[in-house]
N, C-alpha and C positions, 0 to 999 in steps of 0.2 A: 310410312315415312320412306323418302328415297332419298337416298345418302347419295353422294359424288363418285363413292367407292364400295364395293362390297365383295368382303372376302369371298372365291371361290374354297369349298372344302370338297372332299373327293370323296369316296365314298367311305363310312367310317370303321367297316369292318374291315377290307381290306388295311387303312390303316392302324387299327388294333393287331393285326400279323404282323407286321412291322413292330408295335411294340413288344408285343408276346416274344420276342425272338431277343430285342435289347434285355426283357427281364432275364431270359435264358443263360444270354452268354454274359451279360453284366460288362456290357464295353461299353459306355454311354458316353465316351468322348476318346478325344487323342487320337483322331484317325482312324474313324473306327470303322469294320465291314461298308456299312451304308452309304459312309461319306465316300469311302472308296469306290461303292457301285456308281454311286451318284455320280461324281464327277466322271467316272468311267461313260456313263450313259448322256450326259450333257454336252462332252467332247465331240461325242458322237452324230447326236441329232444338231448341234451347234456349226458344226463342221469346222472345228477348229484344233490345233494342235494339242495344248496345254489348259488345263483348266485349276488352278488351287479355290478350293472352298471357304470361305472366312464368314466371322458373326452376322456381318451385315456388309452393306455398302459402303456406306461411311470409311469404314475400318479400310473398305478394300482400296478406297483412293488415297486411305492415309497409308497403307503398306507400299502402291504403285509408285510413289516418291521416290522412295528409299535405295531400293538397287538400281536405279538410276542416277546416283548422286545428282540430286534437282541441287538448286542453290539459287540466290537471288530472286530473280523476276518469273512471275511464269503467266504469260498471256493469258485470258480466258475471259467466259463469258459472262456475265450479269443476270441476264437471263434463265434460273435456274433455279434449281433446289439449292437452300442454303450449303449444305454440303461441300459443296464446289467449291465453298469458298473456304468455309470454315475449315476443311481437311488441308489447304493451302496454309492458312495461318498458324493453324497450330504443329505443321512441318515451319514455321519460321518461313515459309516464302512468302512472299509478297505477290498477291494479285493485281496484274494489272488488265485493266478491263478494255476487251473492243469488242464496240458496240453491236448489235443484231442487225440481220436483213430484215425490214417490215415485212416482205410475206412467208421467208418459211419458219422463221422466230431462231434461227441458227445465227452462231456467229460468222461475220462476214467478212471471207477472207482478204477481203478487198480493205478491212479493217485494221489486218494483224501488222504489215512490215512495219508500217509507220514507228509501232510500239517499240521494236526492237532494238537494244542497245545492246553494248557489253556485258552486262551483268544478267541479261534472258536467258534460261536454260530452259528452256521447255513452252510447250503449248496446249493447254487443255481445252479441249473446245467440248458441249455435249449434244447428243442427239436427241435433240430436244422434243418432246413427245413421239419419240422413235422417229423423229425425220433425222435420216442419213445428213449429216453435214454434207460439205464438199470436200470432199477425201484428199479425190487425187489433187487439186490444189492450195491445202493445206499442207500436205506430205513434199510439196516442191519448194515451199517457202521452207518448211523442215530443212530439206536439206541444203537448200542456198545458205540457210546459217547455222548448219551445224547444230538443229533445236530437236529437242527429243519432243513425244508426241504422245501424249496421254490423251485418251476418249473416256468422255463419262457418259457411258453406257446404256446409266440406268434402267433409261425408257426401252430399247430397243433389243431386247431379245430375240431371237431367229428373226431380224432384220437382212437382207441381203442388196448388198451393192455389187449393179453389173455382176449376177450371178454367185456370189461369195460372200459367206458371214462380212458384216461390216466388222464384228470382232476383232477379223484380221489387219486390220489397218492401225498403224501407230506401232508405239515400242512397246504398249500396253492397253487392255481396255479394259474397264473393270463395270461390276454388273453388280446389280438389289435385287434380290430377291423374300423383299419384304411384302407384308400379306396382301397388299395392296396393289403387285404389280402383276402381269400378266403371268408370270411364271413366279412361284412365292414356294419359299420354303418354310412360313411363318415368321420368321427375321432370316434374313442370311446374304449373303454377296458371291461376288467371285472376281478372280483377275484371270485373264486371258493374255497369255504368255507367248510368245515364238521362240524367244532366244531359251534355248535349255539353261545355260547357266542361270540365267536370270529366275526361273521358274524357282531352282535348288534355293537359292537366296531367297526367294519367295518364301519356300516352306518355313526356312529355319526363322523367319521376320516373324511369321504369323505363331510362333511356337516358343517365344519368350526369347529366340536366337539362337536357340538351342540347335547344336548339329548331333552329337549324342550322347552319350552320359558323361563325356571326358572334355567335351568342348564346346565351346558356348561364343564363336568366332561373331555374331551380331547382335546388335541392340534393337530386342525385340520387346512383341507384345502378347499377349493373348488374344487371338483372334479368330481361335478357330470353331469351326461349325460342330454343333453336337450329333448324335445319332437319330434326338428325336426330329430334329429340323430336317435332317437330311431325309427320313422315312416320309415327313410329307411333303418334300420335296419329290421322290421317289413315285409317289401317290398321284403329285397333279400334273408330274410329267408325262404319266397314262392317259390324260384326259387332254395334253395340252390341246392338240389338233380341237378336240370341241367344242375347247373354249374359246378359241379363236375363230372359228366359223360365228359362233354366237355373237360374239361380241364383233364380228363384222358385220353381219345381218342388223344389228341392231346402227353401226354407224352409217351406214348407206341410207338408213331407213332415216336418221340427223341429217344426212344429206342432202335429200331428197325435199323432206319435211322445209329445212332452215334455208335453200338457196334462195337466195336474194335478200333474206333477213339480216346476215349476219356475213362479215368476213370470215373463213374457212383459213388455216394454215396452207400453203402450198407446198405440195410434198417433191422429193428429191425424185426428177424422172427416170434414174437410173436406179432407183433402190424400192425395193418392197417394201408393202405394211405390215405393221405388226396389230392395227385395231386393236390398239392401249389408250390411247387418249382419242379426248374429241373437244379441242379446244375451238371457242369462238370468241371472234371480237368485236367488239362494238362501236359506234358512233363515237362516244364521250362515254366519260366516266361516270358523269350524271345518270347516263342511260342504263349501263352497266348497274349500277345499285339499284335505279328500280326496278329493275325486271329481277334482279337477283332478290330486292323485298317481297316480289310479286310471288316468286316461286316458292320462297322461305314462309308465304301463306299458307301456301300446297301443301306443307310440309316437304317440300322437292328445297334438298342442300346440293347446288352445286359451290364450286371454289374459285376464287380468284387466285388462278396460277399461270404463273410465278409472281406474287407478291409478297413484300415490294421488289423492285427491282435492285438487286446484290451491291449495284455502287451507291446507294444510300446506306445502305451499312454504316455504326457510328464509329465501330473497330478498323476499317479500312482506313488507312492510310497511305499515301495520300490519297486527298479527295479526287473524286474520277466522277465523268458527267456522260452519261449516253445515252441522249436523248430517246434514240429510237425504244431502245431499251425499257426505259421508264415511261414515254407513252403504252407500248403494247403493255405493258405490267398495269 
């Protein structure tokens, strides 16, 4: 059977040292050594300032709201892992949707002003199967209106635009590292920070708002990463380099194989790959299910992703229509 996805694990001894050492000291959460090396060593290889650790992804775009006072509107894409959306709603914002470019499946910012009223504080766009958005003008509209600038991450780890973690870009970027993505901690996430205050705020969000035993200045949650996630975290960030040599050998080789069969995403000519996805697209939708029945013979499971497309949602309010959106879905 070939699944869509499949966990890499590292090697098992090494991470049994890693447990052997939680049984030791019996710190198994709240900060513990690991999480601290980890983030230590993710800042690092990430090339980025600030990094806080949290449960998962999800969490991380529901904490990136918060010390931003978001409120009302906040732009973003359709196109996506539910997430995106869903961590909007249950912040009380409202998603409003502009639609995708047909070739790199990003949202397009050629999409965004239109949307923009008084009541817009923010703009979430995501890098969608680690294709870099278009930063720098996304980041212009930013600031013609005074909008903060949230990236969902997810896909694109040691991604870099014109030489620079794309991390760097926005007020916030926040990252999964769930076992499925290129870099996994087994569930876990992160937010990537510049402004220090905002970081501190960070911590105390994901820590029930706790600042120390006396005072409790934010409304938080629990969201923080354990010792065992962060140890194989720890683990596959030894391996990362080989897993990404791999898993590019093998999409060059989809490349190579699928040209002329299939539409390809068009990736961002200033920013590298991360050979995390390999999405392709079809004629019609007709076509798309049977070659997906044909495979599902094989026992070969690939995924229709991102389906559906986020503004068919029955929870969104109001109704939002974007077409490009919903054909590539």
């Amino acid at each position: 059977m070939i699944n869509v996805t499949k966990t890499y694990l590292p090697n098992k001894e090494k991470y049994k040292k890693y447990i052997d050492r939680i049984f030791e000291n019996g710190w198994l959460t709240n900060n513990g050594p690991l999480v601290q090396k980890l983030e230590k060593r993710l800042a690092e290889y990430l090339g980025v300032k600030n990094i806080v650790l949290v449960s998962n992804g999800t969490v991380a775009l529901e904490i990136a709201y918060r010390p931003l006072g978001l409120k009302g509107f906040v732009i973003t894409t359709p196109f996506s892992f539910v997430a995106t959306t869903s961590s909007l709603v249950t912040n009380q914002l409202l998603p409003i949707f502009a639609d995708i470019d047909s070739n790199s499946f990003n949202l397009d910012p050629k999409n965004i002003e239109k949307l923009i009223t008084p009541n817009t504080s923010a703009i979430l766009p995501v890098h969608v199967f680690g294709n870099a958005c278009e930063v720098e003008e996304i980041e212009q509209i930013a600031k013609k209106h005074d909008l903060k600038v949230i990236y969902d991450t997810a896909h694109a780890f040691d991604v870099k635009y014109k030489d620079q973690s794309v991390l760097n870009y926005g007020d916030i970027s926040t990252l999964s590292f769930h076992s499925t993505k290129l870099f996994h901690s087994i569930e876990g996430g992160a937010l990537i920070i510049n402004d220090d205050k905002l970081v501190q705020k960070a911590r105390y969000l994901i820590n029930f708002g706790i600042k120390n035993a006396e005072e409790i200045p934010e409304l938080g949650t629990n969201a923080k990463m354990n010792e065992f996630e962060a140890a194989m975290g720890l683990c596959v960030l030894d391996d990362i380099e080989e897993i990404k040599q791999k898993r590019k050998d093998i999409l060059e080789n989809y490349r190579k194989e699928l040209k002329g069969l299939v539409k390809f995403q068009e990736q961002n000519e200033n920013a590298t790959e991360n050979y995390s996805y390999f999405p392709v697209v079809f004629e019609s939708e007709a076509q798309l299910l049977k070659i997906q029945k044909a495979l599902n013979e094989k026992e070969i499971f690939p995924r229709r992703y991102f389906y559906p497309s986020l503004d068919t949602l029955e929870y969104i309010e109001p109704k939002q229509e974007c077409k490009i959106s919903r054909d590539i879905s």
